[in-house]
CHARMM-style PDB file with segment names, atoms N, HN, CA, C and O in Angstrom:
ATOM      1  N   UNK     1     -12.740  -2.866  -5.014  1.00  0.00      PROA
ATOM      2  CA  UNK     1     -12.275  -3.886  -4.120  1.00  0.00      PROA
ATOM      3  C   UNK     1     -11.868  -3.283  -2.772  1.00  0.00      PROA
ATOM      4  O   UNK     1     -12.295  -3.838  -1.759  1.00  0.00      PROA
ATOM      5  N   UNK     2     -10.999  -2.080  -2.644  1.00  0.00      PROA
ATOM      6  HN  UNK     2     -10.653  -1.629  -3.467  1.00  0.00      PROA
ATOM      7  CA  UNK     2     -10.630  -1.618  -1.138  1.00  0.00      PROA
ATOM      8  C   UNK     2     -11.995  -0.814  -0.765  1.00  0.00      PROA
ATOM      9  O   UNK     2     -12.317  -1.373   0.283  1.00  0.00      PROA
ATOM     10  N   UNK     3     -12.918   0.114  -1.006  1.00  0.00      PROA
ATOM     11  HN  UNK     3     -12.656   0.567  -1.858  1.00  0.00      PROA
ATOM     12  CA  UNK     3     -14.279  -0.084  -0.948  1.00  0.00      PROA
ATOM     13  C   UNK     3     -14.515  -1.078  -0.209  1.00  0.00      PROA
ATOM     14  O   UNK     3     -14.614  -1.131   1.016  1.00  0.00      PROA
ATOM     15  N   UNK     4     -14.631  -2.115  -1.219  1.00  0.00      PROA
ATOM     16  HN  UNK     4     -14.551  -2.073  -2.215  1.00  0.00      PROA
ATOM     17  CA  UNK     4     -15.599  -3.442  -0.166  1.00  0.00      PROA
ATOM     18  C   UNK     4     -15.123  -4.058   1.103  1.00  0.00      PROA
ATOM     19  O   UNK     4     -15.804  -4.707   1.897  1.00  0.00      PROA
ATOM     20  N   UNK     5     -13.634  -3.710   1.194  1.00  0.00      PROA
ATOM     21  HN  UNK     5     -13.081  -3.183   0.549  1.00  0.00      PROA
ATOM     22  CA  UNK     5     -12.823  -4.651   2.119  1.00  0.00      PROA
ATOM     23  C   UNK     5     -12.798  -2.939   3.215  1.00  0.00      PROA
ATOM     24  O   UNK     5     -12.589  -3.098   4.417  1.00  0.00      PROA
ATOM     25  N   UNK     6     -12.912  -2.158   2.938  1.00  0.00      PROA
ATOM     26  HN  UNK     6     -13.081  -2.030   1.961  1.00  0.00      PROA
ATOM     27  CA  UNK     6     -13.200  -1.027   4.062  1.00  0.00      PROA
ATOM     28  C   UNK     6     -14.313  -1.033   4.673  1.00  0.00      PROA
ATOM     29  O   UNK     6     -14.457  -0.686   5.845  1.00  0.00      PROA
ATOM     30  N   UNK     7     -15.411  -1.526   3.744  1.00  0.00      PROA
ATOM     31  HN  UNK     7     -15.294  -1.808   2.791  1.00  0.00      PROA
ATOM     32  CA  UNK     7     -16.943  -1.662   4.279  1.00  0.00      PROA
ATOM     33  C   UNK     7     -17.002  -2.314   5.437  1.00  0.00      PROA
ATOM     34  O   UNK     7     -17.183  -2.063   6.629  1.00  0.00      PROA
ATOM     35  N   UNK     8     -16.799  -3.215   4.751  1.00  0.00      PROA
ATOM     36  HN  UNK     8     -16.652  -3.419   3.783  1.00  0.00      PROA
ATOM     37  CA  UNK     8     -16.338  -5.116   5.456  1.00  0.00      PROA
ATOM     38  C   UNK     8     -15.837  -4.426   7.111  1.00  0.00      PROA
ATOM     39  O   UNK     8     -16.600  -4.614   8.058  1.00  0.00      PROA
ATOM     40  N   UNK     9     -14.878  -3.855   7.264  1.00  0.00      PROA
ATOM     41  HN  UNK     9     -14.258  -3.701   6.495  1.00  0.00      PROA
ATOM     42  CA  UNK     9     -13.891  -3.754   8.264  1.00  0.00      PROA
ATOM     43  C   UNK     9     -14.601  -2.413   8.757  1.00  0.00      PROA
ATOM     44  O   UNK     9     -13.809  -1.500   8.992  1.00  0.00      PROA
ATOM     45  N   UNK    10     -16.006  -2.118   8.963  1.00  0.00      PROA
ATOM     46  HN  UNK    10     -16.649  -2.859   8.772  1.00  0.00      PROA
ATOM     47  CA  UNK    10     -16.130  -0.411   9.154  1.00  0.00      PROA
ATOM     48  C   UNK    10     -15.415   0.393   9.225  1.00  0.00      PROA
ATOM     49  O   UNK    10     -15.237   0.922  10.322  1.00  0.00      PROA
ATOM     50  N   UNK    11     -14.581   0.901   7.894  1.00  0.00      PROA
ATOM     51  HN  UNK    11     -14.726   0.472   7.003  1.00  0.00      PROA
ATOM     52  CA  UNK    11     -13.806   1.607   7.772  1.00  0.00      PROA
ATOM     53  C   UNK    11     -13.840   2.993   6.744  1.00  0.00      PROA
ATOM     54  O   UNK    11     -14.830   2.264   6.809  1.00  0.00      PROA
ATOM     55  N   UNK    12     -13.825   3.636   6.282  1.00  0.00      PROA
ATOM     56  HN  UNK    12     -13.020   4.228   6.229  1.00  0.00      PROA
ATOM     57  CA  UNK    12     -14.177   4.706   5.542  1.00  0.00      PROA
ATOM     58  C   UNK    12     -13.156   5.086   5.015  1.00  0.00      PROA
ATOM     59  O   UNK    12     -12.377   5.820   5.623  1.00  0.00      PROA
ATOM     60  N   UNK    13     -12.875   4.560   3.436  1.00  0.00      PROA
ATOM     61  HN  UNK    13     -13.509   3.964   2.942  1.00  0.00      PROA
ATOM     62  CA  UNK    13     -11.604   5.222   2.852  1.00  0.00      PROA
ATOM     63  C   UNK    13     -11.521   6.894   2.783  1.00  0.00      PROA
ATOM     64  O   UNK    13     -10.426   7.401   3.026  1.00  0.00      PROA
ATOM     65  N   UNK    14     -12.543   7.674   2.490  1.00  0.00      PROA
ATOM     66  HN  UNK    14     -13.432   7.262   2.293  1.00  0.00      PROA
ATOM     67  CA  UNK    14     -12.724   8.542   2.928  1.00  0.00      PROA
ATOM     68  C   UNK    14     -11.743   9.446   3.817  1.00  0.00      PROA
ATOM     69  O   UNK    14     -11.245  10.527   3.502  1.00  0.00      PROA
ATOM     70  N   UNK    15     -11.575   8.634   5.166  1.00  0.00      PROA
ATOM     71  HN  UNK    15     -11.979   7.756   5.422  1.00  0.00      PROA
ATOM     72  CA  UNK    15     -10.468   8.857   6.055  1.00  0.00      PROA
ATOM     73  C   UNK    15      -9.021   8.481   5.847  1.00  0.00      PROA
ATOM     74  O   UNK    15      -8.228   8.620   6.778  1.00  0.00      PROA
ATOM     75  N   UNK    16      -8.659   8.043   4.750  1.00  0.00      PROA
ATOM     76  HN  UNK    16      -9.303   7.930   3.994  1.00  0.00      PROA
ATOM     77  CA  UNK    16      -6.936   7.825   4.404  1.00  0.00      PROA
ATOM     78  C   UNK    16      -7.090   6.275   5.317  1.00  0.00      PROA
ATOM     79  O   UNK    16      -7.910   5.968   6.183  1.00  0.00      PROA
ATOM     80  N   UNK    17      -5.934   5.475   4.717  1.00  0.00      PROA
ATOM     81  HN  UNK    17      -5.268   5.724   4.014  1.00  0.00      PROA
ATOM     82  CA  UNK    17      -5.611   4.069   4.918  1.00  0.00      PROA
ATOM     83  C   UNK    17      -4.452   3.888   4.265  1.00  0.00      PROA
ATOM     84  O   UNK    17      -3.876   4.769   3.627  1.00  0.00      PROA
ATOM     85  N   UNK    18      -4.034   2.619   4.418  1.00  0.00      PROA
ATOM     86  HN  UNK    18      -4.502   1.903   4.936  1.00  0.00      PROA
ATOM     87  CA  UNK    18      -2.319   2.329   4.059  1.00  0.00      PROA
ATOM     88  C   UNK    18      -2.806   0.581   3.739  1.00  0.00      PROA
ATOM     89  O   UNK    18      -3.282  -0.302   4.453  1.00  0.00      PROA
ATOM     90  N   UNK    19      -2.211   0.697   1.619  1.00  0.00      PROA
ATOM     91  HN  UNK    19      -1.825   1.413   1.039  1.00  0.00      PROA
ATOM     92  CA  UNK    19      -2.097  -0.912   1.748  1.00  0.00      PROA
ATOM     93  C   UNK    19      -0.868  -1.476   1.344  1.00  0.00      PROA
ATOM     94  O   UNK    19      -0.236  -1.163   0.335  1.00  0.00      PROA
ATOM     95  N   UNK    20      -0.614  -2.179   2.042  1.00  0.00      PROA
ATOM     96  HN  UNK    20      -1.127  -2.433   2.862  1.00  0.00      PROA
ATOM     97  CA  UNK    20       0.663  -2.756   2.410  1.00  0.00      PROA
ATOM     98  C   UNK    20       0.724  -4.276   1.141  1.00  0.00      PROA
ATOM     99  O   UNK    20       0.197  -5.379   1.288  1.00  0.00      PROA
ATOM    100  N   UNK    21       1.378  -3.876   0.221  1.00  0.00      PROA
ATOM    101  HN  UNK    21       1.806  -2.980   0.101  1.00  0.00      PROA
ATOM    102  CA  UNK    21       1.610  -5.601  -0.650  1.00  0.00      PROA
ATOM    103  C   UNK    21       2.638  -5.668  -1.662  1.00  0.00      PROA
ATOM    104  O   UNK    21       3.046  -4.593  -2.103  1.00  0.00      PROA
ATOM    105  N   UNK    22       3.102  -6.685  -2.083  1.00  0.00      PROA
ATOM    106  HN  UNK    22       2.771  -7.558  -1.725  1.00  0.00      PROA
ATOM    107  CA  UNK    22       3.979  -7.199  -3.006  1.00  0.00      PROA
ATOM    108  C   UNK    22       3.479  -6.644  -4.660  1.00  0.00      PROA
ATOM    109  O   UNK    22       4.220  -6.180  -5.527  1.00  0.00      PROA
ATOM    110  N   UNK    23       2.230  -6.835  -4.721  1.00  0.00      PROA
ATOM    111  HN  UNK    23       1.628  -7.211  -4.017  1.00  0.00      PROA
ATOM    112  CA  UNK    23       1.415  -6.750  -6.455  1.00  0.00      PROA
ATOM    113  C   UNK    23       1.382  -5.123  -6.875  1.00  0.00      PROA
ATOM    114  O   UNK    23       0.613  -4.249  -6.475  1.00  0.00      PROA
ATOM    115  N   UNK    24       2.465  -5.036  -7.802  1.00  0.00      PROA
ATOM    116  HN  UNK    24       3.090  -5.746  -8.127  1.00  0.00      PROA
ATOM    117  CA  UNK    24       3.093  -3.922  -8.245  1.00  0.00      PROA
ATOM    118  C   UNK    24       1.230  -2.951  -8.992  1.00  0.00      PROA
ATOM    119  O   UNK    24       1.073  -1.730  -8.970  1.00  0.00      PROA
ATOM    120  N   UNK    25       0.282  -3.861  -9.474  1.00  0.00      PROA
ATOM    121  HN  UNK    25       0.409  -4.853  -9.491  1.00  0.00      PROA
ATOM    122  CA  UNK    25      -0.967  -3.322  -9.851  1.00  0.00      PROA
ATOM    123  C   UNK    25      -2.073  -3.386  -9.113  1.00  0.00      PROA
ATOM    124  O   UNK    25      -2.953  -2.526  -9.104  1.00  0.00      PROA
ATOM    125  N   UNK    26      -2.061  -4.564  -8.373  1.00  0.00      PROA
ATOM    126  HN  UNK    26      -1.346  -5.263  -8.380  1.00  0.00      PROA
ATOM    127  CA  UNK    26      -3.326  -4.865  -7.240  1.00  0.00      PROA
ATOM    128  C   UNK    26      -3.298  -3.902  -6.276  1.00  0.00      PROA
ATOM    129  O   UNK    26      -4.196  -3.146  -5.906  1.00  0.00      PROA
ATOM    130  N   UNK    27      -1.603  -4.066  -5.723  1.00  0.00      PROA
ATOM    131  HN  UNK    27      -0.873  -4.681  -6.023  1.00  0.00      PROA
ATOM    132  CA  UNK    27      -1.814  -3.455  -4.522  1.00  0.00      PROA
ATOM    133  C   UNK    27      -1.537  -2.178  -4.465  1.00  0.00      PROA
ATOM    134  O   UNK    27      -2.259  -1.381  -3.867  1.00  0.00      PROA
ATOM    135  N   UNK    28      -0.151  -1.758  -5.260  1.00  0.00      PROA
ATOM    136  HN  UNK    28       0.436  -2.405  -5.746  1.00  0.00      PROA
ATOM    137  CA  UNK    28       0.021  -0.521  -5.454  1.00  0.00      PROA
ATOM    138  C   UNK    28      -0.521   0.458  -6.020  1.00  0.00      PROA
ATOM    139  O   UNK    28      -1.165   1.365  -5.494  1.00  0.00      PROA
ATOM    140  N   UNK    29      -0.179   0.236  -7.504  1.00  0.00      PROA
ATOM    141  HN  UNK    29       0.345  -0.501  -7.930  1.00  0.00      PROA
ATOM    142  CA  UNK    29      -1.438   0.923  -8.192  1.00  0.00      PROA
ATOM    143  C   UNK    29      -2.961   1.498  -7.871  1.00  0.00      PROA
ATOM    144  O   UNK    29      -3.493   2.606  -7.925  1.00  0.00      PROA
ATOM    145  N   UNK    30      -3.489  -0.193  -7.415  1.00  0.00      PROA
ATOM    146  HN  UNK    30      -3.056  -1.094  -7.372  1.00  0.00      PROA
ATOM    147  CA  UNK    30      -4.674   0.196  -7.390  1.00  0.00      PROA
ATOM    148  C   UNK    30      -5.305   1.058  -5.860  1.00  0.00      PROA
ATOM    149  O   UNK    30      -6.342   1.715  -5.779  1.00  0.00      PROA
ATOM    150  N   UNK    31      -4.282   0.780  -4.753  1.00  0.00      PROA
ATOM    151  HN  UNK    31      -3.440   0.246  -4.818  1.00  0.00      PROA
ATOM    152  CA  UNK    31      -4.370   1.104  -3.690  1.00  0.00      PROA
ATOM    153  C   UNK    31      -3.963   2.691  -3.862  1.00  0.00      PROA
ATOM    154  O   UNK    31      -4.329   3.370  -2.902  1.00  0.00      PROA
ATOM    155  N   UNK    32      -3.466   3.210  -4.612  1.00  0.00      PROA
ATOM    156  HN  UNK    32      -3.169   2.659  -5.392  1.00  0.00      PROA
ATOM    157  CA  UNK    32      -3.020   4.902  -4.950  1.00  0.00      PROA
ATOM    158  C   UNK    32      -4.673   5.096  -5.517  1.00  0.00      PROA
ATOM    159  O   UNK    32      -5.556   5.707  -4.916  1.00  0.00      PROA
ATOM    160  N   UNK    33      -4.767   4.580  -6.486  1.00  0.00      PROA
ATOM    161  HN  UNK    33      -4.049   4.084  -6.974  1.00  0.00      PROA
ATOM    162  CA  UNK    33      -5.867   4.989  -7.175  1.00  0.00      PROA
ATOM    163  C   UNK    33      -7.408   4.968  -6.196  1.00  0.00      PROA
ATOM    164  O   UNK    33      -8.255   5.850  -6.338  1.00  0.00      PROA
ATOM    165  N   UNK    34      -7.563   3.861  -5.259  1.00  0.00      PROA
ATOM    166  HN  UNK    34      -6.875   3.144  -5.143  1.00  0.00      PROA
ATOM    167  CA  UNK    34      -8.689   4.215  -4.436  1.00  0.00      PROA
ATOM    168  C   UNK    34      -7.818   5.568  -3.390  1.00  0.00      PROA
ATOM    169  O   UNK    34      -8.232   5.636  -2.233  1.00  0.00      PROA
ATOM    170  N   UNK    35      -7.250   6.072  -3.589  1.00  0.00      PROA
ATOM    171  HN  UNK    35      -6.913   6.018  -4.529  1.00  0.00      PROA
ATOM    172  CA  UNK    35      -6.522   7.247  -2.619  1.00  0.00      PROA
ATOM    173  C   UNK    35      -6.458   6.892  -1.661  1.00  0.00      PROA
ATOM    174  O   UNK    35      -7.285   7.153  -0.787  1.00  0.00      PROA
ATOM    175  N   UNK    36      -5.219   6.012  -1.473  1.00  0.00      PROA
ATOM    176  HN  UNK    36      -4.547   5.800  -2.183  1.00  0.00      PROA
ATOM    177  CA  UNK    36      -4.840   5.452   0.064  1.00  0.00      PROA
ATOM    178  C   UNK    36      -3.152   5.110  -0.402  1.00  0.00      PROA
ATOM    179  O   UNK    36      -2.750   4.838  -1.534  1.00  0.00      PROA
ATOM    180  N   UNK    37      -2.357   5.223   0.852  1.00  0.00      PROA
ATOM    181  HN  UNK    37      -2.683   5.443   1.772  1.00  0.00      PROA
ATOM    182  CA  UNK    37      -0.731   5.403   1.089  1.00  0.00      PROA
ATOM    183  C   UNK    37      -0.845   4.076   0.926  1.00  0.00      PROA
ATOM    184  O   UNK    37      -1.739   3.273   1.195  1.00  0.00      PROA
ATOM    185  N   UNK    38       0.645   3.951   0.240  1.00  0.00      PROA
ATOM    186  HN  UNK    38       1.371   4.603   0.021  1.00  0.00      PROA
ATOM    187  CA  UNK    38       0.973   2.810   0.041  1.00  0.00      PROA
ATOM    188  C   UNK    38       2.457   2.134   0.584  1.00  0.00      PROA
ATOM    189  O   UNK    38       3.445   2.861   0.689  1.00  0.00      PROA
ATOM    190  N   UNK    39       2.510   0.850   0.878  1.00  0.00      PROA
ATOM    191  HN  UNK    39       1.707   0.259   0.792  1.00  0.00      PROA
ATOM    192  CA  UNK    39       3.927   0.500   0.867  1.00  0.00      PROA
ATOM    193  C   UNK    39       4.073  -1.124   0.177  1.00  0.00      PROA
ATOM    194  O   UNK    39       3.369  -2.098   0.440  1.00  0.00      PROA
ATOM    195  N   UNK    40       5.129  -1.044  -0.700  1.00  0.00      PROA
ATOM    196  HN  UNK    40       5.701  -0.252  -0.914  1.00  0.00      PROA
ATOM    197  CA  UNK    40       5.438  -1.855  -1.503  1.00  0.00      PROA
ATOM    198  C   UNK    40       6.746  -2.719  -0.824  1.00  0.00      PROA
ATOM    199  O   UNK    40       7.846  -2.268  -0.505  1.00  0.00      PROA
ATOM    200  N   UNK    41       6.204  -4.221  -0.707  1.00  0.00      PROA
ATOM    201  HN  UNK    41       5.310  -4.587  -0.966  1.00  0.00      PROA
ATOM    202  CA  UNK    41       7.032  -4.972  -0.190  1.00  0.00      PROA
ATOM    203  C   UNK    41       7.869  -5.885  -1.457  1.00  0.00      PROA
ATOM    204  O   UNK    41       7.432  -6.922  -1.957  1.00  0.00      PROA
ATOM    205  N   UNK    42       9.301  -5.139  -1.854  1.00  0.00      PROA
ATOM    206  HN  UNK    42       9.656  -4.297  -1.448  1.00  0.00      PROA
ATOM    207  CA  UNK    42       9.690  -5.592  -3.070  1.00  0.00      PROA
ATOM    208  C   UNK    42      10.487  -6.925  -2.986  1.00  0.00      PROA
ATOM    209  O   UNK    42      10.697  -7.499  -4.054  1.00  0.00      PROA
ATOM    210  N   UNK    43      10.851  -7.358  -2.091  1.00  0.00      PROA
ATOM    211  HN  UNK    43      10.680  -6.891  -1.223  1.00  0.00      PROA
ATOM    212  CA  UNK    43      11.625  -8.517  -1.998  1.00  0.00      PROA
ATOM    213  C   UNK    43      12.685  -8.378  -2.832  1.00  0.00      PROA
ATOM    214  O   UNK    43      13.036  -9.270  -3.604  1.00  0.00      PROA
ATOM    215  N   UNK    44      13.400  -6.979  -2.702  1.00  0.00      PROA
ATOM    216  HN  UNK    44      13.115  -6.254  -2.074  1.00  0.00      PROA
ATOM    217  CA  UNK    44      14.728  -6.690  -3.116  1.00  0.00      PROA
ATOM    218  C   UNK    44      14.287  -6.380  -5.117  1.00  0.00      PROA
ATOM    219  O   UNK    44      15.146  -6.310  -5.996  1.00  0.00      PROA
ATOM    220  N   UNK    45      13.341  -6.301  -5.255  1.00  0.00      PROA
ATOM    221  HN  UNK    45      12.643  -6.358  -4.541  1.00  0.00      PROA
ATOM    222  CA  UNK    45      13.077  -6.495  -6.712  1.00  0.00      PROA
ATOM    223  C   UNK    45      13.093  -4.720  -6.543  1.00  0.00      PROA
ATOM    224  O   UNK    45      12.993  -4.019  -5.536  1.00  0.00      PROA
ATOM    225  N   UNK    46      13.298  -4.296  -8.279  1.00  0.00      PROA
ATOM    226  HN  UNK    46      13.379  -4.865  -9.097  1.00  0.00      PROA
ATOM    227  CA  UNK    46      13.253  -2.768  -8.230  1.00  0.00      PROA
ATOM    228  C   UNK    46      12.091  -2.430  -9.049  1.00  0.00      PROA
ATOM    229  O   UNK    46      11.699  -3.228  -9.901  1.00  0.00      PROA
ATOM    230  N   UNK    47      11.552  -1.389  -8.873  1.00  0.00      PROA
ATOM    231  HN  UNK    47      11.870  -0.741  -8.181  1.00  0.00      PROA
ATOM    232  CA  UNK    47      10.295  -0.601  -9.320  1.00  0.00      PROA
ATOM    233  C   UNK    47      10.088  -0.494 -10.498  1.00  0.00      PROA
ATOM    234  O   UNK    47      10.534   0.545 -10.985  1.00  0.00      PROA
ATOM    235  N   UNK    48       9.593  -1.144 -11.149  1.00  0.00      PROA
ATOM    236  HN  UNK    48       9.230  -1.988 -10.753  1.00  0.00      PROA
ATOM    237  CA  UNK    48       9.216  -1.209 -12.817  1.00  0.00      PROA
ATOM    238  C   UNK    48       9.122   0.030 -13.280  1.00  0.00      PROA
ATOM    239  O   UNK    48       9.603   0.220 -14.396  1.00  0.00      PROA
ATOM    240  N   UNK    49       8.356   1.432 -12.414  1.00  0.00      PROA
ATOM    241  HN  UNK    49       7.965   1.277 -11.507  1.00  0.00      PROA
ATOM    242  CA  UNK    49       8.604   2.711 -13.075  1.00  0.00      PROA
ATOM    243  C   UNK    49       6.073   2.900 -13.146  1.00  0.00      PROA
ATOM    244  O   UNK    49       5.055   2.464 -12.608  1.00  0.00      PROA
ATOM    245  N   UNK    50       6.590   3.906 -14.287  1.00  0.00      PROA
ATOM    246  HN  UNK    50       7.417   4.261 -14.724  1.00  0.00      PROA
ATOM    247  CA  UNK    50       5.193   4.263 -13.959  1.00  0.00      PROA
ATOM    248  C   UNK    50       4.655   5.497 -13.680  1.00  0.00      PROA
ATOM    249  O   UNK    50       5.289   6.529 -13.898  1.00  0.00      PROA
ATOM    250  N   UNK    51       3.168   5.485 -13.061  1.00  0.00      PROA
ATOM    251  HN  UNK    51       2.653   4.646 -12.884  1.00  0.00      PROA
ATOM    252  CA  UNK    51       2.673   6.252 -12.771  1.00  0.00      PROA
ATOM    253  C   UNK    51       2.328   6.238 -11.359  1.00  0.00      PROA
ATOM    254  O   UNK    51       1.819   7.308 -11.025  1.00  0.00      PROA
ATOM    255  N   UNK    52       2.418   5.506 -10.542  1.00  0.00      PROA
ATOM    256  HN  UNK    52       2.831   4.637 -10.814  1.00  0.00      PROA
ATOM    257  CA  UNK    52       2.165   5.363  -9.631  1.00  0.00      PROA
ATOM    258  C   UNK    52       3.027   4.553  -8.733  1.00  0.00      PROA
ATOM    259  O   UNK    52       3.110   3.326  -8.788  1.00  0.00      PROA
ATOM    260  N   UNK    53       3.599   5.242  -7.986  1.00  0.00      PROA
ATOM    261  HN  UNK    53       3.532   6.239  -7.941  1.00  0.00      PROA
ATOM    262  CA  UNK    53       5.099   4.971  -7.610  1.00  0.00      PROA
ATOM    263  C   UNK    53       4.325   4.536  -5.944  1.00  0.00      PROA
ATOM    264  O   UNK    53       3.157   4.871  -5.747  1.00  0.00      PROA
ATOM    265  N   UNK    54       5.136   3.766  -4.826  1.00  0.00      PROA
ATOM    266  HN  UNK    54       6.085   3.494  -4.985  1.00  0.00      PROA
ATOM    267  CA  UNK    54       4.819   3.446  -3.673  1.00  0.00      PROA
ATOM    268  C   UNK    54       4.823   4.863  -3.039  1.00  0.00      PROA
ATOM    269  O   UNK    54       5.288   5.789  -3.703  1.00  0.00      PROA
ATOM    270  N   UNK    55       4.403   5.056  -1.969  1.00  0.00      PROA
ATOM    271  HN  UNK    55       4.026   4.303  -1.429  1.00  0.00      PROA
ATOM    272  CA  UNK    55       4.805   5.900  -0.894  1.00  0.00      PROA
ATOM    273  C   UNK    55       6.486   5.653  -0.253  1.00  0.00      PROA
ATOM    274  O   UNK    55       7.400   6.436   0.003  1.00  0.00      PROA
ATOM    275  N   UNK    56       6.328   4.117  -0.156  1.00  0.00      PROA
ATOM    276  HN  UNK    56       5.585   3.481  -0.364  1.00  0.00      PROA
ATOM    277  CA  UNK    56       7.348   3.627   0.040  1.00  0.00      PROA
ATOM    278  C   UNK    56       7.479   2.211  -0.250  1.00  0.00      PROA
ATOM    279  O   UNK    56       6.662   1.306  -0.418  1.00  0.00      PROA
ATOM    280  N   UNK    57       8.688   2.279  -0.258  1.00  0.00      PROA
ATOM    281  HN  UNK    57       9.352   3.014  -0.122  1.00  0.00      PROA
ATOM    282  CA  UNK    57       9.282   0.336  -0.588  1.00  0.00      PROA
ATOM    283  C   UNK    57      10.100   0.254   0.595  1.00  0.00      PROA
ATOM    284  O   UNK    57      10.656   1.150   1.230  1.00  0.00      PROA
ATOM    285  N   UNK    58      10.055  -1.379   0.824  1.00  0.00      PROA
ATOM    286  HN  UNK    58       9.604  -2.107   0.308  1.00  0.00      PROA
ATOM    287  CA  UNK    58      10.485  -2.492   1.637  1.00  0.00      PROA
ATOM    288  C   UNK    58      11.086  -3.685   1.368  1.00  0.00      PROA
ATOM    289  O   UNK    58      10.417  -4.446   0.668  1.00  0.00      PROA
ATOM    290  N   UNK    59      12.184  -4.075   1.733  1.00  0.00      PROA
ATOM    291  HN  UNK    59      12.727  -3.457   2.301  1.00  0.00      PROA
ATOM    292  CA  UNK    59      12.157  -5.287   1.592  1.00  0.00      PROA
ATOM    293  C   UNK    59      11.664  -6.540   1.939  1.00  0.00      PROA
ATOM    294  O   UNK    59      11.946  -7.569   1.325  1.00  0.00      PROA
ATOM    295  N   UNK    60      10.922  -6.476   2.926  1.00  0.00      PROA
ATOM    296  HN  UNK    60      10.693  -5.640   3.425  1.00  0.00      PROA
ATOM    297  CA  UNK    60       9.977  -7.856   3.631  1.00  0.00      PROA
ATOM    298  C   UNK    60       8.917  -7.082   4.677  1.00  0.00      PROA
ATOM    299  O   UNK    60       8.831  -5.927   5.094  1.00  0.00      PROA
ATOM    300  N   UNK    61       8.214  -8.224   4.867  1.00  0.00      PROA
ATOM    301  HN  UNK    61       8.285  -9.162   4.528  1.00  0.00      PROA
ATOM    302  CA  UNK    61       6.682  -7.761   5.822  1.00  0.00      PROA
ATOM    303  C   UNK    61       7.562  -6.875   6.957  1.00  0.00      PROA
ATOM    304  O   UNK    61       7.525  -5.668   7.195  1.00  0.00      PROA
ATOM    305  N   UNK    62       8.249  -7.792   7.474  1.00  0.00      PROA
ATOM    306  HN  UNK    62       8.279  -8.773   7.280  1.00  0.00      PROA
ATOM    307  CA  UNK    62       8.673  -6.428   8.641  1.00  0.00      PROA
ATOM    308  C   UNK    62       9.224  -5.351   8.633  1.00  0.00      PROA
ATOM    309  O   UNK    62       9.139  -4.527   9.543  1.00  0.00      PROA
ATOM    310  N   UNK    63       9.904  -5.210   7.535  1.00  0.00      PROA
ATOM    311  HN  UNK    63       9.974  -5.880   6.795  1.00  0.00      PROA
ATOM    312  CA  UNK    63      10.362  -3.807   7.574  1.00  0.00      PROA
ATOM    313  C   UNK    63       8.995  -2.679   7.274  1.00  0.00      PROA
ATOM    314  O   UNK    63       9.043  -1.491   7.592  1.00  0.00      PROA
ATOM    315  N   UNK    64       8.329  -3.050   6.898  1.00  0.00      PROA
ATOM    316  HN  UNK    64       8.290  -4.015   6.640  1.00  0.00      PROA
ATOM    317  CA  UNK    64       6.703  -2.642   6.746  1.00  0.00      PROA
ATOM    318  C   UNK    64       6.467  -2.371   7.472  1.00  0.00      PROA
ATOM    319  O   UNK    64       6.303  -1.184   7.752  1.00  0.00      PROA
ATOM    320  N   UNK    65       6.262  -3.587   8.429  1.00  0.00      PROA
ATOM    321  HN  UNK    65       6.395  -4.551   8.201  1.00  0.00      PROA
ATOM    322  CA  UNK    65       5.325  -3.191   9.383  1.00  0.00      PROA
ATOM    323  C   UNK    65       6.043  -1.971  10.439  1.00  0.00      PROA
ATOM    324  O   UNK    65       5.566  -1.124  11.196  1.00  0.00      PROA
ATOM    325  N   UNK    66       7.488  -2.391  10.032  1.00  0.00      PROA
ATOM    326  HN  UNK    66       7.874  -3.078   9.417  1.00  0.00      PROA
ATOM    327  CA  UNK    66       8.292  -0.908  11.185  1.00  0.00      PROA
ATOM    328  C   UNK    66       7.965   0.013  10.863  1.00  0.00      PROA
ATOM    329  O   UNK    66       7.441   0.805  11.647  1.00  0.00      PROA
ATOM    330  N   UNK    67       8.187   0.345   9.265  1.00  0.00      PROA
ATOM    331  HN  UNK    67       8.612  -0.298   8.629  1.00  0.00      PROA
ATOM    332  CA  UNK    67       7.565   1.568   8.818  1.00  0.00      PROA
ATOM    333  C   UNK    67       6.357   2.119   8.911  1.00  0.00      PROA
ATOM    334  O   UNK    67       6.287   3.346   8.980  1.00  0.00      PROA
ATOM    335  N   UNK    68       5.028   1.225   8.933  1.00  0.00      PROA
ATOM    336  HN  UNK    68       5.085   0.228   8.877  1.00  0.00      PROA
ATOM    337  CA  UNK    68       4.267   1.669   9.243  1.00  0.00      PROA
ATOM    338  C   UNK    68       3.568   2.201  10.749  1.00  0.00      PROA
ATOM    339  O   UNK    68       2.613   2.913  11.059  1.00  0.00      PROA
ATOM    340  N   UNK    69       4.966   1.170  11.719  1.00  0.00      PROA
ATOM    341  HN  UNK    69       5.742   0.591  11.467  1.00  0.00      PROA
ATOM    342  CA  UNK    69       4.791   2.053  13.323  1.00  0.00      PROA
ATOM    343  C   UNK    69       4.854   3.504  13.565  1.00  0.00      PROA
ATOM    344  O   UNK    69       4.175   4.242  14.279  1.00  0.00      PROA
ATOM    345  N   UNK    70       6.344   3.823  12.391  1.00  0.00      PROA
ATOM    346  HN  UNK    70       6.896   3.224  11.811  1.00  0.00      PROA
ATOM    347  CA  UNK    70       6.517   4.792  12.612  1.00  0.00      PROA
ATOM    348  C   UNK    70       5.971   6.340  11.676  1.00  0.00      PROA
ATOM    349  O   UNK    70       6.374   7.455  12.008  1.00  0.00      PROA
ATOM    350  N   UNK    71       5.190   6.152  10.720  1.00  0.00      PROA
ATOM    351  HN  UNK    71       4.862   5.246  10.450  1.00  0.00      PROA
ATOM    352  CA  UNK    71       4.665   7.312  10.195  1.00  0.00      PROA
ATOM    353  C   UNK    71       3.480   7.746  10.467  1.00  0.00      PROA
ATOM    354  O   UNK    71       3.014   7.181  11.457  1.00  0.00      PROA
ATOM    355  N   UNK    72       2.698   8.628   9.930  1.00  0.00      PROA
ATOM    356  HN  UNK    72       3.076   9.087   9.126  1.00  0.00      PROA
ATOM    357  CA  UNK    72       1.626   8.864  10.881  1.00  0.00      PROA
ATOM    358  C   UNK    72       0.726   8.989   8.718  1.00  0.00      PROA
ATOM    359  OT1 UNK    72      -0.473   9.222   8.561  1.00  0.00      PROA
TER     360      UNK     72
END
C-alpha cells in the first residue's frame, strides 16, 4: 500500500518518508515495516506496546505537523 501511494506521488520509498496516523497497525506498524519514520497521533491514548513502537507520538494533527517541521 505505501509502495502504491509513493508511486502515485513520484516518490521512492527507497529514499526514507514519514507516515503520519492514528491506526496503531495501518499506519504505524505497517509504515515501520515498508521502512519509513513514523509519527503516531494518539489522541492522548497510550501505546499498546509491541514490536513496533512510533518514532514518535502526538497528541493531535498539529503537534505532528510541528514535529515534523522540525526533524530532519
Amino acid at each position: 500500500m505505501f509502495e502504491k501511494a509513493a508511486a502515485a506521488c513520484g516518490a521512492d520509498l527507497a529514499l526514507g518518508g514519514w507516515v503520519i496516523g492514528d491506526g496503531v497497525d495501518t499506519d504505524i506498524r505497517g509504515g515501520r515495516a515498508a521502512g519509513l519514520r513514523t509519527i503516531w497521533i494518539s489522541g492522548s491514548r497510550t501505546w499498546p506496546g509491541g514490536d513496533a513502537e512510533p518514532d514518535h507520538a502526538t497528541t493531535d494533527v498539529c503537534q505532528a505537523i510541528d514535529l515534523l517541521l522540525t526533524v530532519s
